[in-house]
C-alpha positions as CSV (number, residue, x, y, z in Angstrom):
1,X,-33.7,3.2,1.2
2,X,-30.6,2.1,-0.2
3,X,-30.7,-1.2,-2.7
4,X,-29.2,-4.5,-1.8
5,X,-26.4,-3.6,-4.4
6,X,-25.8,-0.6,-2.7
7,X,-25.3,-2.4,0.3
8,X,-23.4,-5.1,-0.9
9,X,-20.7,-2.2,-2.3
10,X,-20.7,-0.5,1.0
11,X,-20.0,-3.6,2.8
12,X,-17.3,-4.7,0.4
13,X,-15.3,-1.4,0.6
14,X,-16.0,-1.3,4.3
15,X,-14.3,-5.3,4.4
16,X,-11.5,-3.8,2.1
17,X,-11.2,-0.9,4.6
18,X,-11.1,-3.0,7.9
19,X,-8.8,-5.9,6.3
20,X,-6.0,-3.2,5.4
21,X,-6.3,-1.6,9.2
22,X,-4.5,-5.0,10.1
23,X,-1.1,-4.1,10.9
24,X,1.3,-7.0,10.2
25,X,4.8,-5.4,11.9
26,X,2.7,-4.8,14.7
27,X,0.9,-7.7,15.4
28,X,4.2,-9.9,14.2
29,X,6.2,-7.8,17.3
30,X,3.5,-8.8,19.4
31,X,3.9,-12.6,17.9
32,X,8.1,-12.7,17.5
33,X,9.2,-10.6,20.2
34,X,10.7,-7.7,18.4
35,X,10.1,-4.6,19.5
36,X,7.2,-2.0,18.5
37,X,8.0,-0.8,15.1
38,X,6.2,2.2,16.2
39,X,8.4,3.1,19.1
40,X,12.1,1.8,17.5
41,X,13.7,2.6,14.2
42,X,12.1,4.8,12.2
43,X,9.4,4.8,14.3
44,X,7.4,3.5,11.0
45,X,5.2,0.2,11.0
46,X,6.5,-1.1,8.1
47,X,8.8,-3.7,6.1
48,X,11.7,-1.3,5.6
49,X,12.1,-0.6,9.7
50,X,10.9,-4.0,10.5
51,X,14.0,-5.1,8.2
52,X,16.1,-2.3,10.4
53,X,15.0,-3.5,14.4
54,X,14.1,-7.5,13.4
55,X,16.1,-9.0,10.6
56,X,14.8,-10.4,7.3
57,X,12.3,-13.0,8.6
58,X,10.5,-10.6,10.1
59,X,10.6,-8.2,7.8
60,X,9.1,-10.9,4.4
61,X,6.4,-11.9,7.2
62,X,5.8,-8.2,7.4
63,X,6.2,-7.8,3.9
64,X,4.2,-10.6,2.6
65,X,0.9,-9.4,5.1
66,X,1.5,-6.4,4.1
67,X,0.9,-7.5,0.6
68,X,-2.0,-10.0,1.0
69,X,-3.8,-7.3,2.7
70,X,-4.3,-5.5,-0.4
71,X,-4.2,-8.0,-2.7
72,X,-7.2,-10.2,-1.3
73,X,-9.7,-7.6,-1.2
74,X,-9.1,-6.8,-5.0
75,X,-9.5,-10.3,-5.7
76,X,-12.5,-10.6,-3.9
77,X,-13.9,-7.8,-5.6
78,X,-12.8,-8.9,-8.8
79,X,-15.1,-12.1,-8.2
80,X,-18.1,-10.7,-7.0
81,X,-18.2,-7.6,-9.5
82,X,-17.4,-6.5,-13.2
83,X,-17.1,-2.6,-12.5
84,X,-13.6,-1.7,-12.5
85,X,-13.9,1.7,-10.4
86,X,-15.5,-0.5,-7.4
87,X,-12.5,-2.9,-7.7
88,X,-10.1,-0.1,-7.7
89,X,-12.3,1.7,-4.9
90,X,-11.8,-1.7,-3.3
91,X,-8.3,-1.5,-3.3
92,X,-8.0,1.7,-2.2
93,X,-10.2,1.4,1.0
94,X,-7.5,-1.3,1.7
95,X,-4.5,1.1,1.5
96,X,-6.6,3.7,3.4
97,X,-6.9,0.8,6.3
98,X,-2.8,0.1,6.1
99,X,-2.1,3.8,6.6
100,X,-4.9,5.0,9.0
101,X,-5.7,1.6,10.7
102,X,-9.1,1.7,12.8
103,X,-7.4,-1.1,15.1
104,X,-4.4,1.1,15.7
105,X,-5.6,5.0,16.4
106,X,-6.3,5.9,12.5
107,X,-2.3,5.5,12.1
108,X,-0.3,3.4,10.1
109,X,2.7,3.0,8.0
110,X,3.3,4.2,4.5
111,X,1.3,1.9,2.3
112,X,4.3,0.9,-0.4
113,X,3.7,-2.6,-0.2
114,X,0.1,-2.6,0.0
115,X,-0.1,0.1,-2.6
116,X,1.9,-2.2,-5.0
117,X,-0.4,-5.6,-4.1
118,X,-3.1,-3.5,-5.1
119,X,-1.6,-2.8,-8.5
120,X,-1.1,-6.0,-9.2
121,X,-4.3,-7.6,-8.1
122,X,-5.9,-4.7,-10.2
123,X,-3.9,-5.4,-13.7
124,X,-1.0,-7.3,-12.9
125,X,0.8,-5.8,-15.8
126,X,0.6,-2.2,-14.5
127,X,1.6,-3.9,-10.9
128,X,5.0,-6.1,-12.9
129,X,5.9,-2.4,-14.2
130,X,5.8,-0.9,-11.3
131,X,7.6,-2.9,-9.4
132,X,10.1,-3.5,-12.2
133,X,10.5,0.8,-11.8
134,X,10.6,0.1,-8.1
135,X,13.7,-2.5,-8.2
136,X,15.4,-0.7,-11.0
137,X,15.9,3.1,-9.0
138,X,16.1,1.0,-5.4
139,X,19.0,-0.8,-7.2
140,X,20.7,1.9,-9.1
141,X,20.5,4.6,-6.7
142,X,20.0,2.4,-3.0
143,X,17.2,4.1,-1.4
144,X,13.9,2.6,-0.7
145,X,12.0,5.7,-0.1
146,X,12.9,7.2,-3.7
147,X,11.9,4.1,-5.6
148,X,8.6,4.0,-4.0
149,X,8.3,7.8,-4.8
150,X,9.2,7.5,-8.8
151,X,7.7,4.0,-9.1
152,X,4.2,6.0,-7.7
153,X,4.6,8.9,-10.0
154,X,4.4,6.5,-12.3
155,X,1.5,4.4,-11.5
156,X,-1.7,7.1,-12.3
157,X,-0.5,7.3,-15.8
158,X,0.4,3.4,-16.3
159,X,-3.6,2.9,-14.9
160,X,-4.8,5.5,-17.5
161,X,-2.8,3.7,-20.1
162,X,-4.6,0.1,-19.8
163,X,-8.2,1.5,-18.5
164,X,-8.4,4.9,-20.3
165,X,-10.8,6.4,-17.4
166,X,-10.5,9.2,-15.9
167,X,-12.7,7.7,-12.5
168,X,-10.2,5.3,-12.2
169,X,-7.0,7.0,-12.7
170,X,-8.3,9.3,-10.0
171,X,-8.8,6.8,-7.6
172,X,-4.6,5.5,-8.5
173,X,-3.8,8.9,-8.4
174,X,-5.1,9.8,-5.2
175,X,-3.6,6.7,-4.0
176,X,-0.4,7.8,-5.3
177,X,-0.1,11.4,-3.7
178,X,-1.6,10.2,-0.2
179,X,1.4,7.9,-0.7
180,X,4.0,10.2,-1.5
181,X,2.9,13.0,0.9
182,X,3.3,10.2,3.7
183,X,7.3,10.3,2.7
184,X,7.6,14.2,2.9
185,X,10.2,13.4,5.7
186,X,12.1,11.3,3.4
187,X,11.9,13.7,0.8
188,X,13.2,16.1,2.8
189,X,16.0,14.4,3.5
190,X,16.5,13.1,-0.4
191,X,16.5,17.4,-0.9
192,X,18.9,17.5,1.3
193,X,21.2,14.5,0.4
194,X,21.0,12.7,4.3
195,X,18.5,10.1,3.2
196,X,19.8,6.7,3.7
């Protein structure tokens, strides 16, 4: 029989889980009238081809849920427990949601934005230098998709730098490579120099 603690754990990760499935560009098409970020654009339920089909406002709406979604469930576990690799398995289960959403046929979009909230929420400094790697390549060399891959390169080893465990940089870094291998079409395109 499993313990109440047990329990509570599964419950939290499964919360985490079912609050990242949430898909904000979708659900803000169906609310503003653009059209399915699935179907136009990239074909990508995110903020970058939200930004592409809708325009800005709908893009920080989309980035900004996008965000909260994994930000709020680190918080939460934060509160309610003092074991790091929970909080970090907390976060992750809310990635996992954002890019294989139960509410959406186990597909989602990339996880860059959610991925980064969950840095932050998690140790905000290892989140500020992450997106300060983000915002430096994006603005240097233009292109979202390679600032999200160097800026997540970067994050297992930032983790292992302010928590020294090896659980816990597994958990970032398998964060990170689910992350990356979800741009192999836009690394494919960076290798062959028609990314945009």
């Amino acid at each position: 029989m499993m313990t109440s603690s047990a329990t509570a754990m599964i419950g939290l990760l499964l919360f985490a889980y079912l609050i990242g499935s949430l898909s904000s560009a979708i659900l803000l098409s169906k609310l503003m009238g653009f059209a399915d970020p699935r179907t136009d654009g990239s074909n990508n339920p995110g903020a970058t081809n939200v930004l592409r089909i809708a325009g800005k406002k709908a893009a920080f709406f989309t980035l900004t849920g996008d965000c909260l979604k994994g930000l709020i469930p680190v918080l939460i576990a934060h509160w309610l427990v003092d074991d790091h690799l929970i909080v970090a398995l907390a976060g992750f289960c809310a990635f996992l949601g954002h890019c294989f959403s139960s509410y959406f046929g186990f597909k989602g979009g990339k996880g860059v934005a959610t991925a980064i909230a969950v840095s932050v929420g998690f140790q905000w400094m290892v989140g500020v230098i992450t997106i300060a790697i983000w915002l430096l390549f994006a603005r240097v060399f233009k292109i979202s998709s390679l600032a999200a891959i160097v800026s997540f390169i970067s994050l297992p080893a930032l983790i292992y730098w302010q928590e020294a465990s090896l659980a816990i940089t597994g958990v970032f870094a398998l964060m990170s490579s689910i992350l990356i291998w979800r741009h192999k079409s836009n690394i494919q395109r960076l290798l062959k120099g028609t990314e945009s």
